[in-house]
Structure formats: structure tokens, C-alpha cells
N, CA, C and O atoms as CSV, one atom per row, in Angstrom:
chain,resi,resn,atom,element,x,y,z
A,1,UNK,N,N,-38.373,32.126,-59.432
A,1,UNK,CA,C,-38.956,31.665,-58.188
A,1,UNK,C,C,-40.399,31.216,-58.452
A,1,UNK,O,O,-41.376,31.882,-58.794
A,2,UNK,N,N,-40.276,30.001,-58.220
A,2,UNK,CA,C,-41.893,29.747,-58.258
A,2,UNK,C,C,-43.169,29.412,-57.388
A,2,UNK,O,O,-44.316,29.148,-57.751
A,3,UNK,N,N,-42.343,29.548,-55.515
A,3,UNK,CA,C,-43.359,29.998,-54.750
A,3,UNK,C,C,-42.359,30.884,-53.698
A,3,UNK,O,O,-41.279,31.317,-54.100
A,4,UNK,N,N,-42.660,31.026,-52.813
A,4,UNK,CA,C,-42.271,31.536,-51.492
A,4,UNK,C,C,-43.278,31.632,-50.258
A,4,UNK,O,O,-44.242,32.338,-49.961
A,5,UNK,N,N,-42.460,30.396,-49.591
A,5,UNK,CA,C,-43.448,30.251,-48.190
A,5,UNK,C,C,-42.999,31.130,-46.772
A,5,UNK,O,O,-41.935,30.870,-46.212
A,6,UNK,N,N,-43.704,31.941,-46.382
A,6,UNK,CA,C,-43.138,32.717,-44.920
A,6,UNK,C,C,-43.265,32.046,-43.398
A,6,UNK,O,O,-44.179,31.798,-42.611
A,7,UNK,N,N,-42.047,31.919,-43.436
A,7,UNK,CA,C,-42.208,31.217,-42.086
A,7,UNK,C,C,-43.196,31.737,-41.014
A,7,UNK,O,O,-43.890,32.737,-41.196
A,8,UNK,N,N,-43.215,30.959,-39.835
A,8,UNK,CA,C,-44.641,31.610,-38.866
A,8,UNK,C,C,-43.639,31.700,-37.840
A,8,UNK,O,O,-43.590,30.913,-36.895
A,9,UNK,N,N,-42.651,32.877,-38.057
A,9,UNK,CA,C,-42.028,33.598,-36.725
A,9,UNK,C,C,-40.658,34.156,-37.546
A,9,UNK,O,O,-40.826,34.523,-38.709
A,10,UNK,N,N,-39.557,34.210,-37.065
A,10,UNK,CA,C,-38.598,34.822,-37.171
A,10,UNK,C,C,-38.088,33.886,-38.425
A,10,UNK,O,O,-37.893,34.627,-39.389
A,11,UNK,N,N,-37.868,32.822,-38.672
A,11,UNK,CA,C,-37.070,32.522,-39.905
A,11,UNK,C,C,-37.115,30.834,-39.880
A,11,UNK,O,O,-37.371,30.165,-38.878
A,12,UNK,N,N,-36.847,30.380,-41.036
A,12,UNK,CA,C,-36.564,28.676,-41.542
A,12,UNK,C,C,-35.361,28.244,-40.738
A,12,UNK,O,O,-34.596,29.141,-40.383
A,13,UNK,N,N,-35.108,27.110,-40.430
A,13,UNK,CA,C,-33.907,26.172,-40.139
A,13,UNK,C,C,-33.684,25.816,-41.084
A,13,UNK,O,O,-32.612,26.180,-41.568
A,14,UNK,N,N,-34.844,24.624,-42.118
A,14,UNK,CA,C,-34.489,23.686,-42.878
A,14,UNK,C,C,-35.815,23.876,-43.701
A,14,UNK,O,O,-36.757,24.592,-43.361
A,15,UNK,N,N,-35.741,23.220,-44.683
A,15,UNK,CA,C,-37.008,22.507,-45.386
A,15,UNK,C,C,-36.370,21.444,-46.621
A,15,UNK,O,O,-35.249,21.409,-47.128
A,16,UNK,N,N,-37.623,20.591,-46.865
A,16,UNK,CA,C,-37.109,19.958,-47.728
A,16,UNK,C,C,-38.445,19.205,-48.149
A,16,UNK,O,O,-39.346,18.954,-47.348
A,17,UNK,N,N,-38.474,18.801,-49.795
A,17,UNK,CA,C,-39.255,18.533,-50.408
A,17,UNK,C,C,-39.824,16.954,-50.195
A,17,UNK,O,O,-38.927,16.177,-49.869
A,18,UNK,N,N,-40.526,16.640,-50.264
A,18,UNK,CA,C,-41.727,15.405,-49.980
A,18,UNK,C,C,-40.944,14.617,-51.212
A,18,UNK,O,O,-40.491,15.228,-52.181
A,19,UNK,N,N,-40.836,13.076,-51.034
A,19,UNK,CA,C,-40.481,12.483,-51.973
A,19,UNK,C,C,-41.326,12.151,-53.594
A,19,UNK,O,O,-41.083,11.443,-54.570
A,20,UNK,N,N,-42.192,12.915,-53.272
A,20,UNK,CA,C,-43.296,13.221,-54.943
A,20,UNK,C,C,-42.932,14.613,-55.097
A,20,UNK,O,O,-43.510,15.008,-56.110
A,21,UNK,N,N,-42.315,15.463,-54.629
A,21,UNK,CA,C,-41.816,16.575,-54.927
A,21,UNK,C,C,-43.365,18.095,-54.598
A,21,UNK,O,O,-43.404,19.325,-54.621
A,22,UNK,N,N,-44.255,17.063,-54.358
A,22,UNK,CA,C,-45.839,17.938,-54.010
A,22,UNK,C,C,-45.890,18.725,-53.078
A,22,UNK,O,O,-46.706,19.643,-53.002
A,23,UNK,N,N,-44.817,18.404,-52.050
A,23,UNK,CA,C,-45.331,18.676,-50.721
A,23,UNK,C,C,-43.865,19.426,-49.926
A,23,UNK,O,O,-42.789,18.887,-50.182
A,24,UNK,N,N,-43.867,20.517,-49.086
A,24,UNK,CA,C,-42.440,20.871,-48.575
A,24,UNK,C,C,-42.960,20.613,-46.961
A,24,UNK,O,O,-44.044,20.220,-46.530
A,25,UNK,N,N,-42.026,20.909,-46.448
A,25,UNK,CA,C,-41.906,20.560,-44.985
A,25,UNK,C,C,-40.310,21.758,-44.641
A,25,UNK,O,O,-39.235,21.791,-45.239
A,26,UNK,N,N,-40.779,22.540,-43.526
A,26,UNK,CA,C,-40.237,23.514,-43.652
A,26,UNK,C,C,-40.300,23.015,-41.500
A,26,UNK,O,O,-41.090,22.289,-40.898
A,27,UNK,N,N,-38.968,23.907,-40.937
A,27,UNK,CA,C,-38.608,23.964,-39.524
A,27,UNK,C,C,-38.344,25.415,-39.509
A,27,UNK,O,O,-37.991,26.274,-40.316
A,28,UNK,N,N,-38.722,25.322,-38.012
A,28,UNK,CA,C,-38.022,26.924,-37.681
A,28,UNK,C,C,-37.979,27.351,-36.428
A,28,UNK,O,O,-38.386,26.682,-35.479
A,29,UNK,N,N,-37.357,28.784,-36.318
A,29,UNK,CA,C,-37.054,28.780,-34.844
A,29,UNK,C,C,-37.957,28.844,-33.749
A,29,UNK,O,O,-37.614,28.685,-32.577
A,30,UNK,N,N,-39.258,29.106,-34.187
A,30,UNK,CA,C,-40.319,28.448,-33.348
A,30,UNK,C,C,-40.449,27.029,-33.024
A,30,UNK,O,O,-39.713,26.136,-33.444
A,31,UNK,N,N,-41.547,26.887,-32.167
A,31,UNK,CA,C,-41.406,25.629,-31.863
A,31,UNK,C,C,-42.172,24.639,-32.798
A,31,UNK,O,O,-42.469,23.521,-32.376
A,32,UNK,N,N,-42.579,25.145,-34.405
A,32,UNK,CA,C,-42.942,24.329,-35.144
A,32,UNK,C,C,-42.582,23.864,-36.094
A,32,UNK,O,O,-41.423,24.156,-36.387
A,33,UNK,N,N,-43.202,23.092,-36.890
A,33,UNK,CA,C,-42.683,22.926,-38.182
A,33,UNK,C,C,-44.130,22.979,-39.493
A,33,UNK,O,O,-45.313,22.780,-39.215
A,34,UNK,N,N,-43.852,23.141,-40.197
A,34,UNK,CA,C,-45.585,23.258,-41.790
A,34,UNK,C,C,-44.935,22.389,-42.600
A,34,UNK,O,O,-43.761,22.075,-42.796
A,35,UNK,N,N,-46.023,22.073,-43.031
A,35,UNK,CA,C,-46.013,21.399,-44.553
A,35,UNK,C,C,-46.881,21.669,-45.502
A,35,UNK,O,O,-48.066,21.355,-45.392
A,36,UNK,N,N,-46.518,22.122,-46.273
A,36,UNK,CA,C,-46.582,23.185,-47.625
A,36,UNK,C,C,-46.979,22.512,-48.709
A,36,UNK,O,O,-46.507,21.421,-49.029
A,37,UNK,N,N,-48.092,23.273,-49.496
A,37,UNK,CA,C,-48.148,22.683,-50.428
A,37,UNK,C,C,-47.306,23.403,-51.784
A,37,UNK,O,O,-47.180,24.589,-52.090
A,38,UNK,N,N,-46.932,22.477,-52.269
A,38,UNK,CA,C,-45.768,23.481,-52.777
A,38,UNK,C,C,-46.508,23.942,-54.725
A,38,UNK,O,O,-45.861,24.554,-55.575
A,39,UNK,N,N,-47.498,23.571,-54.845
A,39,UNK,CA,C,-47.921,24.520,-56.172
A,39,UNK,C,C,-48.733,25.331,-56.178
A,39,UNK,O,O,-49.037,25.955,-57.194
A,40,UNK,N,N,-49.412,25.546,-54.724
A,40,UNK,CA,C,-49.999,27.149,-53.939
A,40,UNK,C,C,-49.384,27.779,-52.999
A,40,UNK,O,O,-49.516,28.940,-52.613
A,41,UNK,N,N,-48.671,26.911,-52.637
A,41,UNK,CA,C,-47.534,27.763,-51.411
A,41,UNK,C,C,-48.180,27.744,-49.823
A,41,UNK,O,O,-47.614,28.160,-48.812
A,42,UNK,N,N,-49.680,27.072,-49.932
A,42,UNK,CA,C,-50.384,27.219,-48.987
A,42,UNK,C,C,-50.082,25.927,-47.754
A,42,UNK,O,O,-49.938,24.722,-47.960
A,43,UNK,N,N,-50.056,26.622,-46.539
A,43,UNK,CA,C,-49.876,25.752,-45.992
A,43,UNK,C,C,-50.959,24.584,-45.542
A,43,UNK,O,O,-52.158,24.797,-45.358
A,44,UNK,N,N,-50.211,23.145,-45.382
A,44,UNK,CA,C,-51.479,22.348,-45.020
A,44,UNK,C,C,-51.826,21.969,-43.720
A,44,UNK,O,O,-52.991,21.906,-43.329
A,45,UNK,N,N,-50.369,21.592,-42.716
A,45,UNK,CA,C,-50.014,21.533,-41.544
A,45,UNK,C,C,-49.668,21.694,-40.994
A,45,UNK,O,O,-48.541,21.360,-41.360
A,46,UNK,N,N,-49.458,22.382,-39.178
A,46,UNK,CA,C,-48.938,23.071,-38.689
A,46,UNK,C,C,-48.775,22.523,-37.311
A,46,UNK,O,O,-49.399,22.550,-36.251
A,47,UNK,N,N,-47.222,21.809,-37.969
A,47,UNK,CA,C,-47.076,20.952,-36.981
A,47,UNK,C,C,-46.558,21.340,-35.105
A,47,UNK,O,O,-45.598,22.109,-35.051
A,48,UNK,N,N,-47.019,20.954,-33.947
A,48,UNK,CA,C,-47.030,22.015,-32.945
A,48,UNK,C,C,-46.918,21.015,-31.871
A,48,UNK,O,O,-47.380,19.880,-31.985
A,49,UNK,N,N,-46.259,21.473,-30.755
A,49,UNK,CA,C,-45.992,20.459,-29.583
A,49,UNK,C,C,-44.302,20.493,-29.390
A,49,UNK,O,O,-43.838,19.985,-28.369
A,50,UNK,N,N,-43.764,20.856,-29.987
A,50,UNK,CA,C,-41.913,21.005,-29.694
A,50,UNK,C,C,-41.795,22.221,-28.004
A,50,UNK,O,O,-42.940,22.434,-27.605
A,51,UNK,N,N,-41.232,22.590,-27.537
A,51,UNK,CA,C,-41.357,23.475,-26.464
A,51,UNK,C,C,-40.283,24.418,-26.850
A,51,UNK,O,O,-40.232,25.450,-26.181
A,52,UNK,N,N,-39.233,24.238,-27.997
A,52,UNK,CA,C,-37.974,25.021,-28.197
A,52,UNK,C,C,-38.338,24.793,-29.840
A,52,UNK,O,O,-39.352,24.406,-30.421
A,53,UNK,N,N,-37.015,25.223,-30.282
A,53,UNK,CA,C,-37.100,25.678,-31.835
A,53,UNK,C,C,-36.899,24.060,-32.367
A,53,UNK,O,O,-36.296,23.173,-31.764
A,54,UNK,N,N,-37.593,23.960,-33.687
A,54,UNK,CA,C,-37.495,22.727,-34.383
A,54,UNK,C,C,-36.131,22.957,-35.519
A,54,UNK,O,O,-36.168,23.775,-36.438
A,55,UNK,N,N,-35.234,22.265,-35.293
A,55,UNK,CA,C,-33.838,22.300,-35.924
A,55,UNK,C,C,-33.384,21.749,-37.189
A,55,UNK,O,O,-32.501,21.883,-38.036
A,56,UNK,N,N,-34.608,20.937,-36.854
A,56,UNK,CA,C,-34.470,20.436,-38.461
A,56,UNK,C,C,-35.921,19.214,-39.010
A,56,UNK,O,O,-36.642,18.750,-38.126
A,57,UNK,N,N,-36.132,18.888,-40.297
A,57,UNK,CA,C,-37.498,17.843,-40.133
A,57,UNK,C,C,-37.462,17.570,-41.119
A,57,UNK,O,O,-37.323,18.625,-41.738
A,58,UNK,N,N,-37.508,16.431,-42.072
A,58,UNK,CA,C,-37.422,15.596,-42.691
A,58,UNK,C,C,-38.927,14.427,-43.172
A,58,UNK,O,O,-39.876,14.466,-42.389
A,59,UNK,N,N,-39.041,13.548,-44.315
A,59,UNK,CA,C,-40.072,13.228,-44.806
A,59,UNK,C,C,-39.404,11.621,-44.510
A,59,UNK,O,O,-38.183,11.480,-44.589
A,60,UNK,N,N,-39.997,10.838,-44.281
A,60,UNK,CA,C,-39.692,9.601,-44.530
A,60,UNK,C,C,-39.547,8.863,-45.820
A,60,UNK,O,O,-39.824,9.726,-46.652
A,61,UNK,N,N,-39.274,7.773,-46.456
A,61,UNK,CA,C,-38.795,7.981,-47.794
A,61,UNK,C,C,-40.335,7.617,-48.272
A,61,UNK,O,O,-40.648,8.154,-49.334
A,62,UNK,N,N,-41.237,6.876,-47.720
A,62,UNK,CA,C,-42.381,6.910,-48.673
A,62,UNK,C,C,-43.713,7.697,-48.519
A,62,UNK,O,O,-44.827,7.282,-48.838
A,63,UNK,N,N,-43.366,9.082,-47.895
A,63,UNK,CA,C,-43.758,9.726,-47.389
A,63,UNK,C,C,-44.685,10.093,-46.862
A,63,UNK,O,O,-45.135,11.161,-47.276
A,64,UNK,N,N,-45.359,9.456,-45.798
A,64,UNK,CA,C,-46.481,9.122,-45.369
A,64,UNK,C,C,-46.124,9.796,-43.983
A,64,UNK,O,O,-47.091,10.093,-43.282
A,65,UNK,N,N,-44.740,10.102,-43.453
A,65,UNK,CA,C,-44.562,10.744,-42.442
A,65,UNK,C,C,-43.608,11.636,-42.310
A,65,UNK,O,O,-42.857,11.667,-43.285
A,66,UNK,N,N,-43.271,12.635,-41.167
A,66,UNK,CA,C,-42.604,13.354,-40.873
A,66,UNK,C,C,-41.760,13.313,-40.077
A,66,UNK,O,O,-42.286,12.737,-39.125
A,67,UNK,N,N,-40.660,13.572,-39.795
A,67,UNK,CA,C,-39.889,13.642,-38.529
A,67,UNK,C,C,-39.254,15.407,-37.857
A,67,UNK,O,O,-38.538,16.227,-38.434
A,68,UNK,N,N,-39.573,15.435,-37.152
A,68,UNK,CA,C,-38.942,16.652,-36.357
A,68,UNK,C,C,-38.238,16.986,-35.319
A,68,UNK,O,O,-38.628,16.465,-34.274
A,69,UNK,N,N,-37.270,17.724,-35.234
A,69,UNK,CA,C,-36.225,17.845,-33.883
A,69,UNK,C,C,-36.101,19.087,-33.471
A,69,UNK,O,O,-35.682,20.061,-34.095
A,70,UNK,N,N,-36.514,19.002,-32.305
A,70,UNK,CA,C,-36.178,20.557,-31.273
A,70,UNK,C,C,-34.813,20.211,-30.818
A,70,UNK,O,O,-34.093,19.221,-30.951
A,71,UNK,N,N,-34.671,21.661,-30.082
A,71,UNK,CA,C,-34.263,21.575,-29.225
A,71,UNK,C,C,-34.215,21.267,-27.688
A,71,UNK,O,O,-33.475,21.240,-26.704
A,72,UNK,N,N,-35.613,21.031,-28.173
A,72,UNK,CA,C,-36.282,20.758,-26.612
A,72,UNK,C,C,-35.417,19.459,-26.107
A,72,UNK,O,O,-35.287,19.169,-24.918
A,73,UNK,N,N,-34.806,18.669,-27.273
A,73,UNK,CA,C,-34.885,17.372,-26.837
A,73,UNK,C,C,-35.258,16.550,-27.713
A,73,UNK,O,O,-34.457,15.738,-28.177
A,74,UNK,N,N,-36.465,16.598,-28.085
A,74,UNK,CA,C,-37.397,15.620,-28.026
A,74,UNK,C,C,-37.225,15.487,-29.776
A,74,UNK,O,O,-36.621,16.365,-30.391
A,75,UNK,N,N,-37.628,14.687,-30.245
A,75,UNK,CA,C,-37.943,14.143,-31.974
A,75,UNK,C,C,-39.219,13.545,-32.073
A,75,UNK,O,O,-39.566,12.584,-31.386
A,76,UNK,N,N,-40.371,14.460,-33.461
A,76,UNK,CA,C,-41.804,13.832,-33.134
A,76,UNK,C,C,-42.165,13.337,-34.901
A,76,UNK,O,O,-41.887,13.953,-35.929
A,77,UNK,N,N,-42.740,12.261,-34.763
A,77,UNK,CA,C,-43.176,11.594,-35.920
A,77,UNK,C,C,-44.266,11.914,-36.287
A,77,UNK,O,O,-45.211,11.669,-35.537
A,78,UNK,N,N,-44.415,12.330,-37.100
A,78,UNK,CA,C,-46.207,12.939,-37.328
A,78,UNK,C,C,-46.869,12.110,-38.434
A,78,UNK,O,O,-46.162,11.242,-38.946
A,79,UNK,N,N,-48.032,12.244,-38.843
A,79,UNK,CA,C,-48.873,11.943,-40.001
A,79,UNK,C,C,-48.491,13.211,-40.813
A,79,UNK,O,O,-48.356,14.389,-40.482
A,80,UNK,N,N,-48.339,12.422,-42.226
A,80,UNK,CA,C,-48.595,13.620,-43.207
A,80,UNK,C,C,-49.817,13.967,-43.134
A,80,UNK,O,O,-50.251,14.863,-42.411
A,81,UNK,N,N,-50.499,13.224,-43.938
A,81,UNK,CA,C,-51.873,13.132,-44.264
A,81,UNK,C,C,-52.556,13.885,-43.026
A,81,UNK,O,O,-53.243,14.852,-43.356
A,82,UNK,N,N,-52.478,13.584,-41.548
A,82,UNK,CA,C,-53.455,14.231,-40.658
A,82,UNK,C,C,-52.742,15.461,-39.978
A,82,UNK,O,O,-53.266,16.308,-39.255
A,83,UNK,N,N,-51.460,15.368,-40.365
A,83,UNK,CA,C,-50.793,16.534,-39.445
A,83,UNK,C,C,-50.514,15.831,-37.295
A,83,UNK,O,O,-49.812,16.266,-36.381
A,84,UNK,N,N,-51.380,14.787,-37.382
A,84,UNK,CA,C,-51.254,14.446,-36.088
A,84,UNK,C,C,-49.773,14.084,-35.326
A,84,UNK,O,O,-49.055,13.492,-36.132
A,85,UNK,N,N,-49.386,14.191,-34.557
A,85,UNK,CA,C,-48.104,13.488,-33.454
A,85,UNK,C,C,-48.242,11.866,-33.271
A,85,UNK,O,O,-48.922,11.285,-32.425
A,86,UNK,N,N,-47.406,11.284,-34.300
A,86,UNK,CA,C,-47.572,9.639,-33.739
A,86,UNK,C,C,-46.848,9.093,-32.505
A,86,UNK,O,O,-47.110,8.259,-31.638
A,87,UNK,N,N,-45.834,9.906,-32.787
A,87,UNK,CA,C,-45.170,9.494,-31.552
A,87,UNK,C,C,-43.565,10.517,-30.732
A,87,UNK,O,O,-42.612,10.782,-31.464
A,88,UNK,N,N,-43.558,10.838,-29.600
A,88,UNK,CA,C,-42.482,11.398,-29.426
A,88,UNK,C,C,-41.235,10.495,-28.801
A,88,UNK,O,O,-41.524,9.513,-28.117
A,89,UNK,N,N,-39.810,10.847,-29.049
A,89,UNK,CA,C,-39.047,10.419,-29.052
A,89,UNK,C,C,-37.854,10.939,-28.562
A,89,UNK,O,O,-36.869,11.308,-29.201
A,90,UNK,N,N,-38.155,10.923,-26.647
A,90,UNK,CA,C,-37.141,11.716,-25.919
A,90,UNK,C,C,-35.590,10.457,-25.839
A,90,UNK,O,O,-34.544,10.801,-25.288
């Protein structure tokens, strides 16, 4: 094992690695999702604004962004780089 990231509540949905392999992106049954740096384990972003659990979240292929899905509904595009909400997608 060469890191282990703890989720920020009860447990992971999903995660999955950044297409440079640098970076993880992790969901869970909170209403957020992080993105990890994956050769300190430290987190960088903490992504926030879902109202229900995030089900799953994904990197775009040139990874400059994020995608995330609650249950709320809703699907939110974020900045890697700033962690910000570009856009939601009820």
C-alpha cells in the first residue's frame, strides 16, 4: 500500500485516478467529493455544494476538470486546479 486516504464521513463511493496518475478524486456518502494528492495522500480539494451523497466523480480526459453526481440530482463540474463549481447540471 502506498497511501491511504480517509474519507471525510462514513465511507468512499468511488475514486479514481487523474489522467497523469498525480492526482485521485475520491466520492462519498457525504455530500462531497476531494481530490487527493496521491504521493502525500494529502488532500487538495474539498469539493462541497451536493445536498445528498456524491455517487460517483470522475476526471475529464485532459484533466483540468471534475465531474460529480449526487443524489441530490444534480451533476457539478468543477476546476481542478481551483477546486471551484463551474457549473451545475440539474
Amino acid at each position: 500500500c502506498l497511501q491511504t486516504l480517509r474519507a471525510q464521513g462514513p465511507r468512499f463511493t468511488s475514486a479514481v485516478f487523474s489522467p497523469d496518475g498525480k492526482l485521485a478524486l475520491t466520492a462519498s456518502l457525504n455530500p462531497v467529493a476531494q481530490i487527493w494528492r496521491v504521493d502525500s495522500g494529502k488532500c487538495v480539494h474539498t469539493l462541497g455544494g451536493h445536498r445528498n451523497s456524491v455517487c460517483s466523480a470522475t476526471f475529464s480526459p485532459d484533466g483540468a476538470r471534475a465531474l460529480t453526481a449526487s443524489q441530490d440530482g444534480d451533476a457539478k463540474v468543477w476546476s481542478v486546479a481551483s477546486g471551484e463549481c463551474l457549473h451545475t447540471l440539474s
